[in-house]
N, C-alpha and C positions, 0 to 999 in steps of 0.2 A: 416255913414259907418265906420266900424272899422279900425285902420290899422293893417294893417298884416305883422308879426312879422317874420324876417327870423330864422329859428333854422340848427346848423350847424350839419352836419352829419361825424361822428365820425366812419369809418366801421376798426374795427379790425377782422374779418374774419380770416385775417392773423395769428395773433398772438394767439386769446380767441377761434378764429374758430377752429386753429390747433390745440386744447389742445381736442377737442372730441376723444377718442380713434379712432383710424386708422385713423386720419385725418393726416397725416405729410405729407408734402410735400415738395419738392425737389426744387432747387433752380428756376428752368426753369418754373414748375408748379407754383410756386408764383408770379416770372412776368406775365405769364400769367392773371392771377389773378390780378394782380393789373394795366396792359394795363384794362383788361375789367372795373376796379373799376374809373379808370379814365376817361373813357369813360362815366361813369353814371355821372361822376362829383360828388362824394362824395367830403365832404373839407378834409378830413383827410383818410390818409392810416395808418394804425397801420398794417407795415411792418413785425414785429418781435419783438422778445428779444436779442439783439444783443450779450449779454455777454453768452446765454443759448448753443450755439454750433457754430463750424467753419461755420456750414449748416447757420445759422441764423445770424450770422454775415453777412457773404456774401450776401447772400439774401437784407437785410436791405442795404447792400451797394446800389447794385446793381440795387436796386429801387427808392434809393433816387439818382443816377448816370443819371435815364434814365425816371423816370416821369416827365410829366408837369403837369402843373395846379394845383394838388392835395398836401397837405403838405403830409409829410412822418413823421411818427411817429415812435420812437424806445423805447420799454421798458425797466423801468430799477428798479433795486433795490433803496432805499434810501441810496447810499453806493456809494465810491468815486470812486472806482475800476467798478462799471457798472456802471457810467453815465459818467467817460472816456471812455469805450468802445462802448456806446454808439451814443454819438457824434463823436470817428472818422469813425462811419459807415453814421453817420448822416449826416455830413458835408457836402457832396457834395451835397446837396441838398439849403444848403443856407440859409435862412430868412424862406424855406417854412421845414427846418428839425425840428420836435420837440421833447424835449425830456419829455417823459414821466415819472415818477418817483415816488415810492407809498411807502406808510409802515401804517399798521392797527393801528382803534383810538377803535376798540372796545373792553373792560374788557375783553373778554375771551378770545381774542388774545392778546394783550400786556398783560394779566399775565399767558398765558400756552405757549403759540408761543415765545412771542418776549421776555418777563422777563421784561419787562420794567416800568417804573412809568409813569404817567402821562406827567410827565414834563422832561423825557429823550425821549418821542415821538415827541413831541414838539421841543426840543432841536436838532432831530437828523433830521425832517424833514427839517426844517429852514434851515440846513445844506447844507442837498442834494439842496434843490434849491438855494444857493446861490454857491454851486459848479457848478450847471448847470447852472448858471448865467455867468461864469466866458467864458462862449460858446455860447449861446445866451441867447435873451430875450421870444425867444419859449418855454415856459415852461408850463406843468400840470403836478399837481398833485394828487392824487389818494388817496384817505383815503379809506383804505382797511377796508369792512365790515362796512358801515357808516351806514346804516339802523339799525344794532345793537349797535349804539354808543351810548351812553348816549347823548341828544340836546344839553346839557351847554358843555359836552367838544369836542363837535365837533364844534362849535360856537367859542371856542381858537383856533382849529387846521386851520380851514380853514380861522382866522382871521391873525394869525399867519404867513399861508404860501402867502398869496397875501401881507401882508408885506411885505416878503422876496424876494420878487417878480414872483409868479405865475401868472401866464395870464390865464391858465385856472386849474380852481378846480373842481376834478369829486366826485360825490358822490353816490359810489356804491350799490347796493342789492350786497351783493356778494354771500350770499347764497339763493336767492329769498323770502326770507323769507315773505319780506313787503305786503301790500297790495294796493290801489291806494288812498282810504284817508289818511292813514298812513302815505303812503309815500311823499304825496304833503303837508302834515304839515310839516313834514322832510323839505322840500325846501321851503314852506315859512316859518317858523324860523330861516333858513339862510339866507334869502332875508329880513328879518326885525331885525335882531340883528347884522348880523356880520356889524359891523361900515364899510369897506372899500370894501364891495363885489359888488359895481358897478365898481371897480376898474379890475372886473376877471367876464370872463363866467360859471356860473357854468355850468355842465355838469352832465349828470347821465347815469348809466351803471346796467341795471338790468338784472339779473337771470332769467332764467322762471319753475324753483322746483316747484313750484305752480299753472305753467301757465300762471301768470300775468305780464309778463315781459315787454308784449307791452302795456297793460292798464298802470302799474305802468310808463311807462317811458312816456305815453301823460296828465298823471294826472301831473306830476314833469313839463310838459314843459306847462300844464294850471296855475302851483302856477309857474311859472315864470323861467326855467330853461331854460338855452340858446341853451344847445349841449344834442344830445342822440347818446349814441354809442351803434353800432350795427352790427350784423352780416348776411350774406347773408345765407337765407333760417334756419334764427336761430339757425345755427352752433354753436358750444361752450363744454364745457366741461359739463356733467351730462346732467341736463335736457336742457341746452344751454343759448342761450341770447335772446335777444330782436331782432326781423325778422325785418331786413332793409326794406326790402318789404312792409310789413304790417303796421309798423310804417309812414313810406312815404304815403302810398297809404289811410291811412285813413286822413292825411291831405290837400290829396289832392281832396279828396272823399266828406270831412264834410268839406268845408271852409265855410258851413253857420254858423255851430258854432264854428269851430277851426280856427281861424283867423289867422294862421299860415301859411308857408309856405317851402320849400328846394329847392334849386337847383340839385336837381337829377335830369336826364333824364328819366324818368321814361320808356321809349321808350324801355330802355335796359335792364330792370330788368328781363328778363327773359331770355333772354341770356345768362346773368351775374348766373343765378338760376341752367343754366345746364351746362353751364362749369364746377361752384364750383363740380356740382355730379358728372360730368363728371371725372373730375380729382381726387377727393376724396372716390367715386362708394357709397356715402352717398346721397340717393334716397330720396323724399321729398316723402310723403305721397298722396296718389289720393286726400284727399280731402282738405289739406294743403291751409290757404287762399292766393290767389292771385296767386300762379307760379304751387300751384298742379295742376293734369293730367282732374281733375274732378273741377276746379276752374272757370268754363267756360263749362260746361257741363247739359246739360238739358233732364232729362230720362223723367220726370210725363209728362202725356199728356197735363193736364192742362199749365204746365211752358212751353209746346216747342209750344204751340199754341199763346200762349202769347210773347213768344218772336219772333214767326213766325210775327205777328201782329203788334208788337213795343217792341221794343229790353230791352227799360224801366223799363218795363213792371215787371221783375224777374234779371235784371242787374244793379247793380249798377255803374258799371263802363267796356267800353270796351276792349274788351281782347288788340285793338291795342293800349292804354296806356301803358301797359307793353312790346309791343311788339313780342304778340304772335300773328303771320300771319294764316287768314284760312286758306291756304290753304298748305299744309303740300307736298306734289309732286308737289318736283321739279325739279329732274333730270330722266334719263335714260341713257341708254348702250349710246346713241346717243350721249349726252349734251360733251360738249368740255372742256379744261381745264380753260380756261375765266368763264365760266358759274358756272363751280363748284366752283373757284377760289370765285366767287363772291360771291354764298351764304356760302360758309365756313366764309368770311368776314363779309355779313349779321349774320350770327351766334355767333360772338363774337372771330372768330381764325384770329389773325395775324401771318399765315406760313411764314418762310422761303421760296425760292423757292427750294430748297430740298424737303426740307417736305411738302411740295404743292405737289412735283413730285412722294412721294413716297406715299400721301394720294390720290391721283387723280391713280396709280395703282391700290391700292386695292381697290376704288371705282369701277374701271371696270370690276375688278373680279368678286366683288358684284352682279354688274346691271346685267352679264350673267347669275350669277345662278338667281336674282330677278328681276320681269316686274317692280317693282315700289322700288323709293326709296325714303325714307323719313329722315323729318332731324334730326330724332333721330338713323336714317343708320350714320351719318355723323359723327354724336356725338360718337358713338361708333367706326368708324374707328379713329375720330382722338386720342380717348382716346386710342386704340387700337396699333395704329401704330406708332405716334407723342409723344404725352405725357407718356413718358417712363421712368422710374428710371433704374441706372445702373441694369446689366443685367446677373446677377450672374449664372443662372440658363436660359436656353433656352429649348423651346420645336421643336425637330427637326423633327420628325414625329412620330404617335401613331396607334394601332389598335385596336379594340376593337370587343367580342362576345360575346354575349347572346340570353337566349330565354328561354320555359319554360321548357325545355331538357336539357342544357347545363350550367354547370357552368360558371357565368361571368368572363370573363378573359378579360384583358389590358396588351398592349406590347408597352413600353414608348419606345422613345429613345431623350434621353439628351444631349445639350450641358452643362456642369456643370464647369466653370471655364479655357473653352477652351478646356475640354477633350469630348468627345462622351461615352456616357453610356449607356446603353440599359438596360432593363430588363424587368419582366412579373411577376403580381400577379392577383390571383385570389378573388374576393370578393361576397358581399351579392346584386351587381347587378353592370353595365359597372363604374357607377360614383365612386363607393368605390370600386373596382378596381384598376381604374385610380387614384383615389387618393394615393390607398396602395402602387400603383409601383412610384410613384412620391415620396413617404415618402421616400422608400427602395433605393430608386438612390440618392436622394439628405442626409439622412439620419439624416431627420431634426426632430426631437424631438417637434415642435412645437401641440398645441394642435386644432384643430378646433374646433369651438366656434360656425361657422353658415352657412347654407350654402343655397342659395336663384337663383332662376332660373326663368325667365320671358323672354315672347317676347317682341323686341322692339318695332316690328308694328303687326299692323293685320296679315292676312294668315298664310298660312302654310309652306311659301317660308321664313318668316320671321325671320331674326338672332335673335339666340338664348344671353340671357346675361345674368351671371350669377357673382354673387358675393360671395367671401369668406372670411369668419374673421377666423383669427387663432390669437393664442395667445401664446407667448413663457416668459418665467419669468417677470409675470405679464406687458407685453407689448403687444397691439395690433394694428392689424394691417389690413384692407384691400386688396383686391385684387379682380381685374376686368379683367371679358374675352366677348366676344363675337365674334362667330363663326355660320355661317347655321347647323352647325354640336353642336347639344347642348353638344354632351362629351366632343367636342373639345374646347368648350367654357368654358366646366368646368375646363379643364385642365389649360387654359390658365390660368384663375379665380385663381385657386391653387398657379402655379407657379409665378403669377404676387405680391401675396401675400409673397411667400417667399424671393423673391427680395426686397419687402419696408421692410421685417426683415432684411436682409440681410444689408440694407443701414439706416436702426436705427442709430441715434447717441444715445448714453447711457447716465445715469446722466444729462438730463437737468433741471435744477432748473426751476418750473412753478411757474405763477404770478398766484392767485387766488382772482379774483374779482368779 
């Protein structure tokens, strides 16, 4: 029998997840986020960029203040001024804070990006980790674009930097480029030349430009790679990163040929799946493997006979590994604050009792207008009511008229910065309307980019949810509503979007790996 290898998981979410446009999240929405990550038992939290804004400073405090079990990660430049600011966000986290720290080894970055020679990369990285030495011995470091390095000089860098003392060495796709043979010769040439790399984990961090994000990062940990970092529902900038989910779930899927294994919970990955959208309103695809809506879904006659018959059959793995329960009604107008309380907790929300009190409200509002309530109902209050960004703009109440006689007209009225504003415009039907008199009160110049409208459940009682991307000098942004009333859902959607503008920090330096 083989033995089986533990490989440690790596989730930056936080930090590579937040770089997907409209992904930014606010301080409150990251703990969240990282209670649920701790929960899965990830080994590593990559919190932030600590030095990238006041927002991410904080954040990174605040998680390395209040998580257990998980280490806390903070990124940083190879640069003395970010891996101080760094570590004093890290610090309170102890022996489990690490500091992260990168600067590219590939020719076309150190000679159009960084200007550098070979051996002033060398020079400068050696540096940053033995500055980040001088605070602990928690250290990785990151060779920016390593899949495009030339093997002999990424063979000095990564030899280089475990001299200097890395504990763990990541070796990026940063722009997906690699492929899965490619990329596992990549890691074994580091695992048979670099002289001291038993001395360090390596680790790997792929792109998915191509798709291969999750192949290339189980092909890297078959030629022997320790750590794969990754993102919940393959979150990331562009085409994203490598799916925590999907990566986990096929080792835990194939252990006849993948002798591997994680301590994730896997019990929680879907949980963890609809928070991240929940709070981000970035929706996984119906047939997205493992946490999609259709991941677990059986239309052909043939397949729903067959698993009528033995579950086997067309499954290869149960929806209750992930922790998707069948059955989806669970409350009503009836059910009590205990009850709700509890499956909000089954679902991944740790409320306040506030915010219990004021999601167990509109809960009962709901159950009056709806017989059934389902826990993507829940999902939607708490993103709704709870997970809120400062609140720049409020919606105080709306009207709206149409039909095929009558020109569409919307009659907003706002709270905008404490004052009440009202107004009325007319559009090409109630939703561009309501948008138009929302632009004209708030008198936001931003551009709409998208704009997306779905029920959350079945019937026709069912809350409407709709999503908006707008875009103001070249920054984007998300925004979530949902209401029984789809205009009023939209509106929400709109104005929820000009609030995350409105609480943008500007100029953050991003890491790109």
């Amino acid at each position: 029998m083989q033995n089986v290898k533990s490989i440690k998981i790596f989730d930056t979410t936080l930090r590579d997840g937040e770089q997907s446009p409209g992904a930014s999240m606010n301080i409150d929405e990251k703990l969240r986020i990282a209670f649920q990550l701790a929960k899965l038992n990830v080994d590593v939290i990559e919190a932030g960029f600590p030095i990238a804004s006041e927002g991410d400073f904080e954040a990174v405090k605040r998680i390395a203040q209040t998580i257990k079990g998980s280490q806390v990660a903070g990124l940083c430049r190879a640069a003395d001024k970010d891996i101080d600011c760094a570590w004093e966000a890290l610090q309170y986290a102890g022996d489990r804070g690490r500091i992260h720290t990168f600067l590219a080894t590939s020719d076309i970055h150190m000679k159009y990006k960084l200007k550098m020679s070979e051996e002033q990369v060398i020079e400068t990285a050696v540096a940053a980790i033995k500055r980040a030495g001088r605070y602990t011995e928690n250290i990785e470091f990151s060779c920016e674009d390593a899949a495009r390095t030339r093997p002999e000089f990424l063979v000095r860098v990564v030899e280089a930097v475990i001299g200097a003392g890395a504990k763990v060495v990541n070796i990026p796709d940063t722009v997906g480029y690699s492929i899965p043979s490619e990329f596992a010769a990549l890691i074994r040439n580091l695992k048979n030349n670099v002289s001291n790399v038993d001395k360090a984990i390596l680790s790997v961090h792929c792109h998915n430009d191509l798709g291969l994000a999750v192949a290339n990062s189980l092909a890297a940990i078959e030629a022997g790679a320790e750590q794969v970092e990754c993102t919940i529902n393959g979150i990331g900038e562009r085409a994203g990163n490598c799916s925590l989910e999907e990566v986990v779930m096929t080792l835990r899927t194939r252990g006849d040929i993948l002798p591997f294994k994680t301590d994730v919970v896997t019990e929680h990955i879907y949980a963890t799946s609809k928070l991240l959208s929940t709070i981000t309103g970035i929706q996984v695809q119906p047939n997205k493997a493992i946490v999609g809506a259709n991941a677990f879904a059986h239309e052909a006659g043939i397949h729903q006979h067959g698993v009528l018959m033995e579950k086997s059959t067309y499954e290869i793995m149960t929806p209750e590994s992930i922790g998707l329960t069948q059955n989806k009604l669970v409350l009503g107008k009836h059910s009590g604050r205990h009850a709700f309380g509890q499956r909000l907790e089954q679902l991944g929300y740790a409320l306040s009792s506030e915010d219990l009190e004021r999601a167990f409200v509109r809960f009962k509002a709901l159950a009056d207008q709806k017989k059934e309530i389902f826990d993507e109902d829940l999902d939607a209050i708490v993103a709704d009511e709870i997970i809120r960004i400062p609140e720049k703009y409020k919606l105080l109440q709306m009207n709206t008229s149409s039909g095929s006689f009558a020109a569409p007209t919307a009659t907003v009225e706002m709270e905008i910065d404490g004052k009440v504003k009202k107004g009325a415009m007319m559009g090409g039907g109630p939703v561009d309307a309501t948008f138009k008199a929302i632009k004209k009160l708030t008198k936001s110049k931003a551009n709409l980019l998208s704009f997306t409208v779905g029920a959350i459940t079945g019937g026709t009682d069912a809350q409407g949810e709709c999503t908006v991307r707008l875009e103001l000098d070249g920054r984007e942004v998300l925004g979530q509503g949902a209401h029984p009333d789809i205009i009023v859902a939209s509106a929400k959607a709109y104005i929820n979007a000009l609030n995350h503008l409105a609480s943008v920090v500007k100029n953050r330096p991003s890491a790109h790996f």
